[in-house]
N, C-alpha and C positions, 0 to 999 in steps of 0.2 A: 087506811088501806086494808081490806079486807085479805083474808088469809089466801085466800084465788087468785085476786091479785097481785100477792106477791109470789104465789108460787109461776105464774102466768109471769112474773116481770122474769124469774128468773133462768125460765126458758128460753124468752126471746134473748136475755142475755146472752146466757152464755150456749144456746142451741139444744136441739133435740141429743145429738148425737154424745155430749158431752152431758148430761143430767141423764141419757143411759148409761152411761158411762159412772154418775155418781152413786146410782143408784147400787148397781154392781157392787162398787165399792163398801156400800153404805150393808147391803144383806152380806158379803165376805164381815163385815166388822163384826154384824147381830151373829154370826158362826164362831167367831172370835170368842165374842162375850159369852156366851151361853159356855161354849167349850169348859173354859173359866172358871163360870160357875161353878159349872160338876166339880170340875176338879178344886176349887174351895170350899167345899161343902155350904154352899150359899152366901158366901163370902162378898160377890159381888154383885148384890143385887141392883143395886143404882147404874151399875156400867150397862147391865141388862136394858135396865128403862129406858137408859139413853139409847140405845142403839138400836131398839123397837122402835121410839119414837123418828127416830133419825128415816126409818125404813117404813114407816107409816108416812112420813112426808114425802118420800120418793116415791112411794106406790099412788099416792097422789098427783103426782105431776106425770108420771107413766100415763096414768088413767086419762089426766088429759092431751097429753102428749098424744097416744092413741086414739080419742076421741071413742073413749068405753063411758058412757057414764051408766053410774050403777042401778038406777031408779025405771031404766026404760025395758024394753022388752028385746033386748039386743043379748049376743051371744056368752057377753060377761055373766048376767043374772042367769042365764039359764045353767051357766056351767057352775057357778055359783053354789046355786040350788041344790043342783045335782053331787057336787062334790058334800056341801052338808048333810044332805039324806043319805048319802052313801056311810 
């Protein structure tokens, strides 16, 4: 099972409204960790990792949740664009 598919299985599981909902959860923790960090003088770099990746996987299932994807010529890429050149 390809990694689409299981973020795809895990939407019809457990719903849109509920994996916005983890998602939430999942960027509150990446604030957590970072905070953390500072205050460890880089102590916690691995909790970091986790918790980027954790919030890399949500902003993927958002993405498709939304029906943004990032390759076509739709309002994501342009604001995208716009936020890196800025």
């Amino acid at each position: 099972m390809s990694d689409k598919e299981i973020l795809q299985e895990a939407i019809n599981r457990y719903g849109v409204d509920a994996q916005t909902d983890m998602a939430l959860e999942e960027m509150s923790e990446l604030t957590k960790a970072l905070l953390k960090y500072r205050r460890s003088g880089g102590m916690n770099h691995e909790d970091v990792i986790d918790e980027m990746v954790d919030v890399e996987i949500m902003l993927e299932q958002l993405k498709m949740m939304y029906q943004i994807l990032p390759d076509d010529e739709n309002n994501y890429s342009k604001h995208r664009k716009f936020k890196i050149n800025r």
